[in-house]
C-alpha positions in Angstrom: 0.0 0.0 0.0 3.1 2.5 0.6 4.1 1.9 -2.8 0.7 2.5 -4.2 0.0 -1.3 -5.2 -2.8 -2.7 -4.1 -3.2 -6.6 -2.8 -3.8 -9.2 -0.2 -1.3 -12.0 1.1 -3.0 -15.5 0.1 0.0 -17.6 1.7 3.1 -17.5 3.5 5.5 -20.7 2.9 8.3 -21.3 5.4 11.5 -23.2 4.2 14.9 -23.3 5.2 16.6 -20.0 3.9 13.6 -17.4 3.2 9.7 -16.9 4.0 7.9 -16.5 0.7 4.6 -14.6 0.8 2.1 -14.9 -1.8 1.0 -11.6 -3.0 -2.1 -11.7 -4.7 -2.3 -8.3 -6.1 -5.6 -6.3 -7.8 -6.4 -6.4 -11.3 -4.6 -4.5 -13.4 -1.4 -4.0 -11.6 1.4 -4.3 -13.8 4.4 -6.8 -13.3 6.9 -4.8 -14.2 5.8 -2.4 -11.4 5.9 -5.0 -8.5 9.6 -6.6 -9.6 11.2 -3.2 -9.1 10.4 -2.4 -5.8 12.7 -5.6 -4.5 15.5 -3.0 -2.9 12.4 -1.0 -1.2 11.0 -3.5 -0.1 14.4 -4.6 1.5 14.6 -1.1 3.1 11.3 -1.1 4.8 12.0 -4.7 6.3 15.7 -4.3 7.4 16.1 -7.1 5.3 19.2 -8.2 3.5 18.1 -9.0 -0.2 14.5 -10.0 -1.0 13.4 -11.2 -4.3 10.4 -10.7 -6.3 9.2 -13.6 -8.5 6.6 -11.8 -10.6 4.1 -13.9 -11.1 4.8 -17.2 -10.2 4.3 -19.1 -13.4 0.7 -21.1 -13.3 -0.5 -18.9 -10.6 -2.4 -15.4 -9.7 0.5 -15.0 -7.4 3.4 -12.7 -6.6 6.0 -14.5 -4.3 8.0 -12.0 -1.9 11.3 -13.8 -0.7 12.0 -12.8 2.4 15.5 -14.2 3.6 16.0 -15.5 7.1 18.5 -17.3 9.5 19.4 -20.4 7.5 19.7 -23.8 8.5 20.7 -26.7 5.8 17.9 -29.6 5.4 19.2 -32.7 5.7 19.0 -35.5 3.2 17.4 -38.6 4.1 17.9 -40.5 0.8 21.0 -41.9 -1.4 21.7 -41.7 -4.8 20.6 -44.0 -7.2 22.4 -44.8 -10.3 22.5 -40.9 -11.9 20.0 -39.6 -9.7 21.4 -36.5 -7.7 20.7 -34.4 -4.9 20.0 -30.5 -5.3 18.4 -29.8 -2.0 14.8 -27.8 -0.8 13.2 -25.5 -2.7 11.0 -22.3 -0.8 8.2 -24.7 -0.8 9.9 -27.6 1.2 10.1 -30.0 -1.3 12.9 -32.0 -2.2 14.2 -31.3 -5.5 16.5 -34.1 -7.4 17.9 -34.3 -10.8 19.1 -37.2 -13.5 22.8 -36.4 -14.7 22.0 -38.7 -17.5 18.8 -36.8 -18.6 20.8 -33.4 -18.2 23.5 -34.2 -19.0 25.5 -31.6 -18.8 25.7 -28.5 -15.9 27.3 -25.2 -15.5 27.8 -24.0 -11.7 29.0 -20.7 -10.6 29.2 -19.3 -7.4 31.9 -16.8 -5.2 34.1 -18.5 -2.3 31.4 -18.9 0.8 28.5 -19.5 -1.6 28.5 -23.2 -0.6 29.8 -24.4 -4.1 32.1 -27.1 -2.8 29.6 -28.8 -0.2 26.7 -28.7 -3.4 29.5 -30.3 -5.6 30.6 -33.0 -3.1 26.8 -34.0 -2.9 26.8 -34.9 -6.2 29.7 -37.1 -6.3 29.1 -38.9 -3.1 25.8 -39.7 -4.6 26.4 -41.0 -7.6 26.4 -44.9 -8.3 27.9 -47.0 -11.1 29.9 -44.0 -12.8 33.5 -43.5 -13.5 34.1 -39.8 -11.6 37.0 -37.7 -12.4 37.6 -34.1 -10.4 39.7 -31.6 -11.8 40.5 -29.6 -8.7 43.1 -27.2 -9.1 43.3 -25.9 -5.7 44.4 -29.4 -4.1 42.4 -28.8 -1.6 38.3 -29.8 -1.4 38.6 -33.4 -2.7 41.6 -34.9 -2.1 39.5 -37.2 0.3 36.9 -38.6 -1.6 39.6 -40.3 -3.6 39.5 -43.2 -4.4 36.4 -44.4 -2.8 34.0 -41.9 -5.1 36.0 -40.3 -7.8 39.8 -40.2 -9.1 41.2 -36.3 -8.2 43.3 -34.3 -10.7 45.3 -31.7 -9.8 47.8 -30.9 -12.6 47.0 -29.1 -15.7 48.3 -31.5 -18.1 46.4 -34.4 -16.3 43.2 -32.3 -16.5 43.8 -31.7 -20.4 44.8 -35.3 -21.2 42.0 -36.5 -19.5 39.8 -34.2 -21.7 41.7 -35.7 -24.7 41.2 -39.2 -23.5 37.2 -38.5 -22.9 37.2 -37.1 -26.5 38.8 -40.6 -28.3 36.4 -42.5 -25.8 33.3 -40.6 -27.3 34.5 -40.7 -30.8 35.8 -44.8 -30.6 31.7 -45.7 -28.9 30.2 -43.4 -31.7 32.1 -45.5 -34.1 31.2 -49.4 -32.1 27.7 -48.0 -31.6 28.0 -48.0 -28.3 25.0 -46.3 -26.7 25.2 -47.8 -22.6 28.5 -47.9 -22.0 29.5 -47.0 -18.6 28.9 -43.5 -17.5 31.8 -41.3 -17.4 31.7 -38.0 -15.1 33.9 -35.6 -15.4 34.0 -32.5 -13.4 35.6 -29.5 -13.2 36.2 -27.1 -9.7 37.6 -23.9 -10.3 37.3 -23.8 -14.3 38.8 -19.8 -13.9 41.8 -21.2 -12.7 42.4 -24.2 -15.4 41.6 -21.9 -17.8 43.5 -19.2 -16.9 47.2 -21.8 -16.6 46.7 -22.5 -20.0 48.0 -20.9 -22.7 51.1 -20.5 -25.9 53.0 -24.1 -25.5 56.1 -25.2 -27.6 55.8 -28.8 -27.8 58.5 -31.4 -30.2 57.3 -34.0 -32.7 58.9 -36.5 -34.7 58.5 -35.7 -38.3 60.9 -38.3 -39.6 64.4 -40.2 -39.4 67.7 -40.0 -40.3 69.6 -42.2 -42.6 71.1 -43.9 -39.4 67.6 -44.1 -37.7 67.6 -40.9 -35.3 64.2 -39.4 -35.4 64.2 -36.0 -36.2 62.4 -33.5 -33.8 60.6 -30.5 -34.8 59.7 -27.9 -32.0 55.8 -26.6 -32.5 53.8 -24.2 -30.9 50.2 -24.9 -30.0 47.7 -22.3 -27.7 46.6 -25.5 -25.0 43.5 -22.9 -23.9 42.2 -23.1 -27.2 42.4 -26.6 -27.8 41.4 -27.2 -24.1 37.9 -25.5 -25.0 37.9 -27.4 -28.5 37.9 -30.6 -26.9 35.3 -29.7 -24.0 33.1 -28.3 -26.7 32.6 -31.6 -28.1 32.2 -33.7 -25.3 29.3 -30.9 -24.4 28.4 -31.3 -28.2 28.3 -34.5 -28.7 28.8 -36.4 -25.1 25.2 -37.6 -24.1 24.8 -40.6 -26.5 28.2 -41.8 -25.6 27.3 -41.7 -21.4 29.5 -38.8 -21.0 28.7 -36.3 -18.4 30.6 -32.7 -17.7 29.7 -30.8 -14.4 31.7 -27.1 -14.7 31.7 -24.9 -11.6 33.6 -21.7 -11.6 34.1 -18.5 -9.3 34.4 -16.3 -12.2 31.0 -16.3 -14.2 32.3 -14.5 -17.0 32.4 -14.1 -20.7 36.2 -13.8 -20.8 36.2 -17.4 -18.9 33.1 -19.0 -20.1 33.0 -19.2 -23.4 29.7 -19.0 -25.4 29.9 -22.7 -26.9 30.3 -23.9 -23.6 27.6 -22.6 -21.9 25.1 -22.8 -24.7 25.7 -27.1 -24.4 25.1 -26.7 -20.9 21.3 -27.0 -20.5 21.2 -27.2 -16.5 22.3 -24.3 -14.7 23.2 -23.8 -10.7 24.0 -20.4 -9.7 24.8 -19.9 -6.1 26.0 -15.9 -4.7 27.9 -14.7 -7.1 29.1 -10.6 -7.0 27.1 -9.2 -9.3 23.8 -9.0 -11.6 26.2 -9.8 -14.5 27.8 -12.7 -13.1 24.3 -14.1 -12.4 23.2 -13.4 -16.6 26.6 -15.2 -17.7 24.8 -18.4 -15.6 20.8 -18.2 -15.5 20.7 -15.6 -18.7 18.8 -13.1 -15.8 19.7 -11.6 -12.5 18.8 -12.7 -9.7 22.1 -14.4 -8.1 23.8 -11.8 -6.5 20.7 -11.3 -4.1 20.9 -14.9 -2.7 22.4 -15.9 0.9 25.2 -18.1 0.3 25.9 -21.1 2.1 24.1 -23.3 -0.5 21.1 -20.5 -1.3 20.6 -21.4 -5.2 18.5 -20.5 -8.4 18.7 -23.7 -10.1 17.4 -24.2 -13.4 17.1 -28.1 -13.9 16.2 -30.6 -17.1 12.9 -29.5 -18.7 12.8 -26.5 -16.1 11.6 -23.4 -18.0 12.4 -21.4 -15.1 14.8 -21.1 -12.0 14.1 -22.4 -8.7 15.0 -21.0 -5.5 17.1 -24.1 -3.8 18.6 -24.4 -0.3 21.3 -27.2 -0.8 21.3 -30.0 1.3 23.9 -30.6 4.2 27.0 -32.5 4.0 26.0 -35.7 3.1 27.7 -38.4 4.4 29.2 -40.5 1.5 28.6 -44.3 1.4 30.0 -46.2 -1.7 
């Protein structure tokens, strides 16, 4: 009423991370009106960042996300096969994906978003698969190994193992090999692999001499470029060959994810990240950089048309 729109509340939902009420506003009040009033709306609550979903798709609702003092839902279930945990959405149900339906996802997220508890969820869960982390850092999954996945912590494994991923696809393509075993292979801190690589002089053997010595030839080659090349087809081309990519990065942006490889990754997690921007390099909208952290997520999952708002399950406890 302060900001001259006129309504009643029809609900108020309680989940883990926010309150959501359900705004049912008057005829003829425009969207466009109620969505920017999400910083005024902060103001007059003391809140820290509330979000407007207006409407809520197949209703003659406006949800108000008001965030309060978290606490992570537990999971009570196990992964099955390629079924994975996401966590709670803001009306307390428990929201799972299929990697093999997906197959493919793009996670971004700043440090204290709760990137690395969301990932180890979905390794821990998984059943049957071959699971390979590229972890630069050293650091977040050195002890799942090698119960639940194999780590990697060098570039040239990380690129080698792309390359390997690559013949694998191409070889079943040309067997006809359609339900191979499942290959995962994911990626934690993309920013950083990305930004290691670059101009490398490498030596081939383009022939011998008359007394048999092979003759080397020093070649240079830009590893980034063929890095992305090689990822792009696995995201191209990966899903009838049972070959999964999960990407997470700290840096959502256009400099670091390149166009082919987001547009081949149809599922889409975006925890806090800085900025509005950050959050349209992920979801293609804002949105992100007015979550929590700590596992607060819009997550836009196989044959979602929109994002959901996601509070990521605890730690869960990894049994293989």
């Amino acid at each position: 009423m302060e900001f001259g729109i006129g309504g009643k509340i029809d609900d108020v939902v309680k989940s883990n991370s926010v309150d959501t009420y359900m705004l049912k506003p008057n005829r003829g009040v425009r969207m466009s009106k109620i969505a920017g009033l999400e910083d005024d709306v902060a103001l007059a609550l003391g809140s820290e960042a509330v979000r407007i979903i207006a409407p809520i798709y197949g209703t003659q609702t406006v949800g108000i996300e008001v965030p309060k003092e978290q606490s992570f839902p537990v999971c009570n279930d196990v992964g099955r096969g390629t079924q994975i945990p996401i966590g709670v959405d803001t009306m307390n149900k428990a929201v799972w994906d299929d990697l093999a339906k997906m197959p493919h996802m793009l996670i971004g997220g700043q440090t204290g978003s709760g990137k690395s508890v969301f990932i180890r969820n979905i390794i821990v869960s998984l059943r049957g698969c071959d699971v390979a982390v590229a972890d630069c850092k050293m650091m977040d999954f050195n002890d799942l190994a090698p119960d639940f996945c194999t780590v990697l912590t060098e570039k040239a494994e990380i690129t080698q193992k792309i390359a390997n991923l690559v013949k694998l696809m191409e070889n079943r393509y040309k067997k006809g090999v359609r339900n191979g075993r499942r290959h995962v292979l994911v990626i934690d801190e993309y920013a950083d692999l990305v930004m290691q690589l670059g101009k490398e002089t490498r030596q081939r053997v383009v022939g011998y001499t008359k007394k048999g010595e092979p003759k080397i030839e020093s070649y240079t080659v830009d590893a980034r470029a063929e890095m992305e090349t090689n990822l792009a087809r696995i995201l191209q081309k990966g899903r009838a060959a049972n070959i999964s990519v999960i990407i997470a990065t700290q840096r959502p942006s256009a400099d670091i994810v390149a166009p082919i490889i987001k547009a081949n990754c149809p599922v889409k997690a975006c925890l806090r990240v800085a900025t509005a921007k950050n959050s349209e390099i992920i979801l293609d909208g804002a949105g992100g950089e007015r979550l929590l952290g700590k596992g607060d997520m819009l997550y836009l999952g196989s044959s979602m048309v929109n994002p959901v708002r996601v509070q990521c399950f605890a730690p869960i406890e990894g049994r293989k």
